[in-house]
MARROTOR-861201 format. One line per 3 residues: number of its first residue (from 1); their letters; for each residue x, y, z of N, C-alpha, C, O. Coordinates in Angstrom, 2 decimals, m for minus. Example, Ala and Ser with C-alpha at 12.3 -4.5 7.8 and 13.67 -1.06 7.14 Angstrom:
2
1 = as = 13.19,m5.69,7.80,12.30,m4.50,7.80,13.20,m3.30,7.80,14.24,m3.32,8.46 | 12.85,m2.25,7.08,13.67,m1.06,7.14,12.90,0.03,7.87,13.41,1.14,8.04 .
% end
This chain:
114
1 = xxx = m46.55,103.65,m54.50,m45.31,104.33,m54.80,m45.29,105.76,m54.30,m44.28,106.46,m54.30 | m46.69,106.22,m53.79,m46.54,107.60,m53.71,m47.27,107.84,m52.30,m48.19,107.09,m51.96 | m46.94,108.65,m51.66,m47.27,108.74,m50.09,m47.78,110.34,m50.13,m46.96,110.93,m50.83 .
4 = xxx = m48.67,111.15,m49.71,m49.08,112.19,m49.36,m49.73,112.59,m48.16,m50.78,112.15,m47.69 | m49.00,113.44,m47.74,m49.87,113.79,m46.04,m49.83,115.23,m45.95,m48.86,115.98,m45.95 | m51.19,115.48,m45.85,m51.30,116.68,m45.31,m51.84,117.68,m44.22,m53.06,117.73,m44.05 .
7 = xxx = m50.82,118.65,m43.31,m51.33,118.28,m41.90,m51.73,120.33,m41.86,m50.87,121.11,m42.27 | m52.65,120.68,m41.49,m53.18,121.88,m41.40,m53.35,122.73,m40.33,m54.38,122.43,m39.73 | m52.86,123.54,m39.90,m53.70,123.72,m38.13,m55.16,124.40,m38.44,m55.42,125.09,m39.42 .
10 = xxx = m56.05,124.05,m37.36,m57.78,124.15,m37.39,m58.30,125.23,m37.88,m59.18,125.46,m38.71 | m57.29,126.14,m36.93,m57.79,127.73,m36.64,m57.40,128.38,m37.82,m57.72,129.57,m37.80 | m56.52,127.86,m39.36,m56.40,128.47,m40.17,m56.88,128.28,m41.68,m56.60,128.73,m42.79 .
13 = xxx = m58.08,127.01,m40.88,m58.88,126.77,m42.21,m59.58,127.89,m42.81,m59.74,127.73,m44.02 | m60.29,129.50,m42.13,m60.95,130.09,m42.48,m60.62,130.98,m43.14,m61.44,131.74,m43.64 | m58.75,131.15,m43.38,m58.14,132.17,m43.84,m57.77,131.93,m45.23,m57.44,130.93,m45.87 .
16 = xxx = m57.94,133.32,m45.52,m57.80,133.33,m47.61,m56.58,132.84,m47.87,m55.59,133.01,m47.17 | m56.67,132.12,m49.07,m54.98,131.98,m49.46,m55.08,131.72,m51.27,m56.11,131.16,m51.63 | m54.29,132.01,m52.13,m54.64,132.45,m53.25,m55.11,130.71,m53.87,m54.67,129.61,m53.52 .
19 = xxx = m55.79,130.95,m54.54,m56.16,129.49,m55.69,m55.02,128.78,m56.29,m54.11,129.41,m56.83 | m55.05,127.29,m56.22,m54.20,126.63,m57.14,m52.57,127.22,m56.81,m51.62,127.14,m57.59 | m52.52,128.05,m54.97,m50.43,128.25,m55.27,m50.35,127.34,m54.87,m49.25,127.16,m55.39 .
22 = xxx = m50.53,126.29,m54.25,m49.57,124.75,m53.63,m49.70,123.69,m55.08,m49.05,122.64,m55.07 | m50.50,124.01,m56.21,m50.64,123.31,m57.24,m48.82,122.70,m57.58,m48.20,121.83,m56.97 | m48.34,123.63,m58.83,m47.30,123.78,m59.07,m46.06,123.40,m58.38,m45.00,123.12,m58.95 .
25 = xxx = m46.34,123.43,m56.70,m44.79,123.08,m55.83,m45.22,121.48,m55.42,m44.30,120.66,m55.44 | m46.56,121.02,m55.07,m46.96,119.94,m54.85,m46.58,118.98,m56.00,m46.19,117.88,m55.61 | m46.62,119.16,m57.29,m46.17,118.90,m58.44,m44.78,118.14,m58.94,m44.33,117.17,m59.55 .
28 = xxx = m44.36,119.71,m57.99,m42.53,119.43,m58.54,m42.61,118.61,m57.30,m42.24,117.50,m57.70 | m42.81,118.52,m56.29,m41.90,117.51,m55.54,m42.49,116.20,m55.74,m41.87,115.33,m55.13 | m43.67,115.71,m56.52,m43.96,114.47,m56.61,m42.85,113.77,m57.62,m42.34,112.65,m57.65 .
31 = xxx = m42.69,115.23,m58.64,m42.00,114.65,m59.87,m40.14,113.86,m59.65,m39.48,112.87,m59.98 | m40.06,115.02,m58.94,m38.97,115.12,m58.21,m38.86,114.05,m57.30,m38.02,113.24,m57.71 | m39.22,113.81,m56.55,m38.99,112.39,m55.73,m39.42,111.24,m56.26,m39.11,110.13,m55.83 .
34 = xxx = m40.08,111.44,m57.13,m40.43,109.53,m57.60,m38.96,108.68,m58.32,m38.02,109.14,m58.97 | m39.20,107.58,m57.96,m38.35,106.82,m58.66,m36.59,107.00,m57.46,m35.56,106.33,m57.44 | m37.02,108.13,m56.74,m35.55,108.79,m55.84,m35.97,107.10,m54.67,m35.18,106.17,m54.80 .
37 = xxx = m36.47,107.02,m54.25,m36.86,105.75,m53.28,m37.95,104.98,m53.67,m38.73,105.56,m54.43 | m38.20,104.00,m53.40,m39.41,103.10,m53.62,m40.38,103.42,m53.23,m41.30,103.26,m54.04 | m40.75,103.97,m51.98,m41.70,104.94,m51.27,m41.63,106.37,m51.68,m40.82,107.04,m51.03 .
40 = xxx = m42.42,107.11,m52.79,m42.13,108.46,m52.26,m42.86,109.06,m51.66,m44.04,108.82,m51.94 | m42.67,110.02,m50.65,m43.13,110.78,m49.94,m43.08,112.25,m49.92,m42.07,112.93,m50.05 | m44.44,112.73,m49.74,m44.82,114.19,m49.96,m45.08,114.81,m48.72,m45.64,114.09,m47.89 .
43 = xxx = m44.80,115.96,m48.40,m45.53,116.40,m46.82,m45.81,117.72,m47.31,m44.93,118.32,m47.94 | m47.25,118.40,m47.05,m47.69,119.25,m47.07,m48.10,119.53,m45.75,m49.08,118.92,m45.33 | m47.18,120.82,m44.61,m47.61,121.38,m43.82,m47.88,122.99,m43.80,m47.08,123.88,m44.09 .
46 = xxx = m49.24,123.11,m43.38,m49.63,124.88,m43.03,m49.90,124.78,m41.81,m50.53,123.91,m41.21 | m49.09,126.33,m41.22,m49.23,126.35,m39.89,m49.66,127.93,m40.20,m49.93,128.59,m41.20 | m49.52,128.20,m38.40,m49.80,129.94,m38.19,m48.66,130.18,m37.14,m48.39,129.35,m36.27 .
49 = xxx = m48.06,131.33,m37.30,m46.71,131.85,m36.66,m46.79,133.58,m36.62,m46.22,134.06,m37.60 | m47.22,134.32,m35.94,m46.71,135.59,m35.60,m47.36,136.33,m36.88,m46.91,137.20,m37.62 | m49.03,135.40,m36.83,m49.79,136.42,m37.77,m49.70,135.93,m39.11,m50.45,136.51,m39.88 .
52 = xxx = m48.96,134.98,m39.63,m48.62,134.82,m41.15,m49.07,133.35,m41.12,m49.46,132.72,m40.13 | m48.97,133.01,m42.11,m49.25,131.18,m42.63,m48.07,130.83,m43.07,m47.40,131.40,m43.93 | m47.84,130.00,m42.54,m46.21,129.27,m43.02,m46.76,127.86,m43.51,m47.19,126.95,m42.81 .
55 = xxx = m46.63,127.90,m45.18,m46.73,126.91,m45.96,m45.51,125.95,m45.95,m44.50,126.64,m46.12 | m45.29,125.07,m45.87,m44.03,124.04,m45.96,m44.76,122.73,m47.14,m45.84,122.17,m46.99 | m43.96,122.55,m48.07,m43.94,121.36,m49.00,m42.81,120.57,m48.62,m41.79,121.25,m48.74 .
58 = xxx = m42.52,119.16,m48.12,m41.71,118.59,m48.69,m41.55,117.17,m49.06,m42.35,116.30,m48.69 | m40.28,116.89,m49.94,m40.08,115.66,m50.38,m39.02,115.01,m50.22,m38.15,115.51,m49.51 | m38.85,114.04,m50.68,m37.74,113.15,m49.90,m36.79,113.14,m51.67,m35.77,112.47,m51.47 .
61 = xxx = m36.81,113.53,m52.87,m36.09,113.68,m53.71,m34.57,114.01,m53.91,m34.03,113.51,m52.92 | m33.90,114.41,m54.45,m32.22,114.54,m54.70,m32.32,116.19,m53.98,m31.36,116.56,m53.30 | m33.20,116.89,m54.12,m32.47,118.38,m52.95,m32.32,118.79,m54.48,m32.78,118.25,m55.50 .
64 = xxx = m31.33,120.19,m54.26,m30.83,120.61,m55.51,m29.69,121.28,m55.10,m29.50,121.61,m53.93 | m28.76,121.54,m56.22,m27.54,122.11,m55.99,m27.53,123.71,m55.51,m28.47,124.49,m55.68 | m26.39,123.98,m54.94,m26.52,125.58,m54.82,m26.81,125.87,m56.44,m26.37,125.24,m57.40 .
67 = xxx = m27.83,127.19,m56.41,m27.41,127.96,m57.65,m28.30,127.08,m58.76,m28.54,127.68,m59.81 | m28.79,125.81,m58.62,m30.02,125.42,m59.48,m30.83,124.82,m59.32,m30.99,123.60,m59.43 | m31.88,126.13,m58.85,m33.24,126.03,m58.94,m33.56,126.82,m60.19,m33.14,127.88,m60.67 .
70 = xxx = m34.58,125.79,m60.61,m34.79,126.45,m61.78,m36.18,126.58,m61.77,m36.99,125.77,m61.32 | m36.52,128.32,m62.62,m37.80,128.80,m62.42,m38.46,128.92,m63.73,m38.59,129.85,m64.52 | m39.00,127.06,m63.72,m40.15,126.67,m64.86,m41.60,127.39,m64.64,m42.00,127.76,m63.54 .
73 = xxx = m42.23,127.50,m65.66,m43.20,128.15,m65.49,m44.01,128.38,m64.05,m44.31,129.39,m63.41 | m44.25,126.75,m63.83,m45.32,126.26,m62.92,m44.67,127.42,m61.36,m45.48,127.84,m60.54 | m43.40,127.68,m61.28,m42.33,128.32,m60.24,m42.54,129.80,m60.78,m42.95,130.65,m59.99 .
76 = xxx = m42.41,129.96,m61.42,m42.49,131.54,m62.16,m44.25,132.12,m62.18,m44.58,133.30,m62.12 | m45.16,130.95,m62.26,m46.61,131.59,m61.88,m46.84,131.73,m60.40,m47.83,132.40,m60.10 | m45.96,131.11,m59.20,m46.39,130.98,m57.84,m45.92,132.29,m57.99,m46.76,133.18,m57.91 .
79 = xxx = m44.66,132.62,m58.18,m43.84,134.19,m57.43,m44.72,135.29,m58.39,m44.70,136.44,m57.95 | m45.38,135.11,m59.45,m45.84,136.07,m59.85,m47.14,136.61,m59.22,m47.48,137.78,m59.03 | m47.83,135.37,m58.93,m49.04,135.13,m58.30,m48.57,135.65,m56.38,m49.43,136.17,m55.66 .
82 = xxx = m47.97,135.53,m56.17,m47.51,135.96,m54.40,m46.90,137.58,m54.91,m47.05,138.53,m54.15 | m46.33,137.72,m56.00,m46.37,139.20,m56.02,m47.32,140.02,m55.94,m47.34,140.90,m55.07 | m48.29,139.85,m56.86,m49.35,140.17,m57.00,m50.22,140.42,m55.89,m50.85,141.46,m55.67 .
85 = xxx = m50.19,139.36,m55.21,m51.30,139.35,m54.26,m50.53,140.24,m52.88,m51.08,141.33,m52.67 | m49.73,140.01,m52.24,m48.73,140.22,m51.71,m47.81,141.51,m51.71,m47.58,142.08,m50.64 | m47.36,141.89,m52.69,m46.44,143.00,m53.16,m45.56,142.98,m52.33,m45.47,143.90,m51.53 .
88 = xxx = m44.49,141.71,m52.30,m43.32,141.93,m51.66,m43.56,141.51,m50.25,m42.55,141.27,m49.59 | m44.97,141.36,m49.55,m45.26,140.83,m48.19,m45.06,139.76,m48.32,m45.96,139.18,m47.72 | m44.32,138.96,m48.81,m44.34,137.36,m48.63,m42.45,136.81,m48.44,m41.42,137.48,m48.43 .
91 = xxx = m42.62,135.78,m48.36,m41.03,135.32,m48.37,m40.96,133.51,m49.10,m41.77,132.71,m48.63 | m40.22,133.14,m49.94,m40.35,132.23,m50.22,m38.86,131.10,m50.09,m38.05,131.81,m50.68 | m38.20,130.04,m49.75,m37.10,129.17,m49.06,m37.82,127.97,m49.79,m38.89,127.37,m49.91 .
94 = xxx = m36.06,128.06,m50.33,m35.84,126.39,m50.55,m34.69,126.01,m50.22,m33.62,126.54,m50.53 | m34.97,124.58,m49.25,m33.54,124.27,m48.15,m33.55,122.44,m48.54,m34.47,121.65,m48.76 | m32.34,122.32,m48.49,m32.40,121.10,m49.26,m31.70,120.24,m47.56,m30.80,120.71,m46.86 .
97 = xxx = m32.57,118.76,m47.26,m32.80,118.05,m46.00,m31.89,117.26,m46.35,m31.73,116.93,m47.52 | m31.11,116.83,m45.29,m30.20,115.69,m45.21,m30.78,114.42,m44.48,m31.31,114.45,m43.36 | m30.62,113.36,m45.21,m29.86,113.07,m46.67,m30.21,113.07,m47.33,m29.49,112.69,m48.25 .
100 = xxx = m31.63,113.47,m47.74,m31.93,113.77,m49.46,m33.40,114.98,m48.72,m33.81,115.30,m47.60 | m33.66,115.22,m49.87,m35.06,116.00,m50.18,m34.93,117.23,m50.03,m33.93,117.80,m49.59 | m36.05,117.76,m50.42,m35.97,119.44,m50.38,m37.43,120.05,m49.78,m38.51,119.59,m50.15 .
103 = xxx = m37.30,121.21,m48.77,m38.76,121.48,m48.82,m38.72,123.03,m48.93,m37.95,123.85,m48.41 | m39.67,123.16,m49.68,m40.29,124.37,m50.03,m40.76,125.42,m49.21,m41.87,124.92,m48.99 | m40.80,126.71,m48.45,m41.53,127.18,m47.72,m41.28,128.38,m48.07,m40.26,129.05,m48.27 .
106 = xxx = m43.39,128.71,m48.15,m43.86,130.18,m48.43,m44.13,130.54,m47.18,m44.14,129.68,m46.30 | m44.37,131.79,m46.90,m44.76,132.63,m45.65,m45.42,133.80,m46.44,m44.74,134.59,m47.10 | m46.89,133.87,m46.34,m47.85,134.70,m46.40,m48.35,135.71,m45.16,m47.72,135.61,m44.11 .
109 = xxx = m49.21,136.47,m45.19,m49.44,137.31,m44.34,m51.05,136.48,m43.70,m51.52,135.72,m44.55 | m51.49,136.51,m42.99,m52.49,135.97,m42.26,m53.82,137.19,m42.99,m53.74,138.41,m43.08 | m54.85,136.34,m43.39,m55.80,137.27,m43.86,m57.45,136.58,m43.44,m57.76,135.46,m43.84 .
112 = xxx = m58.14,137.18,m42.84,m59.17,136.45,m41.96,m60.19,137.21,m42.57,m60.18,138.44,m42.49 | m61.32,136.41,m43.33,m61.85,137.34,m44.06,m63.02,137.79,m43.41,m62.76,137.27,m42.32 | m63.98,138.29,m43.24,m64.65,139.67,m42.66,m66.06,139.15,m42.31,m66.90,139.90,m41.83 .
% end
């Protein structure tokens, strides 16, 4: 019932990225898409773009309406946790795919540790 793929680029296995943030969004979109199709499907992609890590989650679930997303805890510890770490260097998008699903995407700063 449940499909997960996750695709990484090589060169950005060595770079820091905070503990447990894809926990919480990996989460909602399992919750969120099950039962939406017989197959559900998860896609977890990290890439590298112009120095930063571009995290992408997505799922094949109902999307959401303008105006409700709602920021349950598990959503309210990522942005607190990317504040924190981050201070405003980050950017976070949620774009809802036609004909269904929604994916998630953080953009962090690229950090290569020493």
């Amino acid at each position: 019932r449940l499909q997960v793929a996750i695709h990484a680029d090589e060169q950005i296995r060595s770079c820091n990225m905070p503990v447990l943030l894809l926990q919480p969004l990996v989460e909602n979109a399992i919750l969120y898409s099950m039962g939406y199709a017989a197959i559900s499907h998860v896609t977890v992609t990290i890439e590298e773009a112009d120095n930063h890590i571009i995290i992408a989650i997505q799922d094949e679930g109902p999307g959401i309406q303008a105006g409700e997303i709602s920021f349950g805890s598990g959503l309210r510890l990522v942005l607190e946790k990317l504040d924190k770490i981050y201070q405003g260097r980050y950017q976070m998008t949620f774009e809802n795919q036609s004909p269904s699903g929604l994916i998630v995407t953080i953009q962090i700063p690229k950090i290569v540790p020493a």
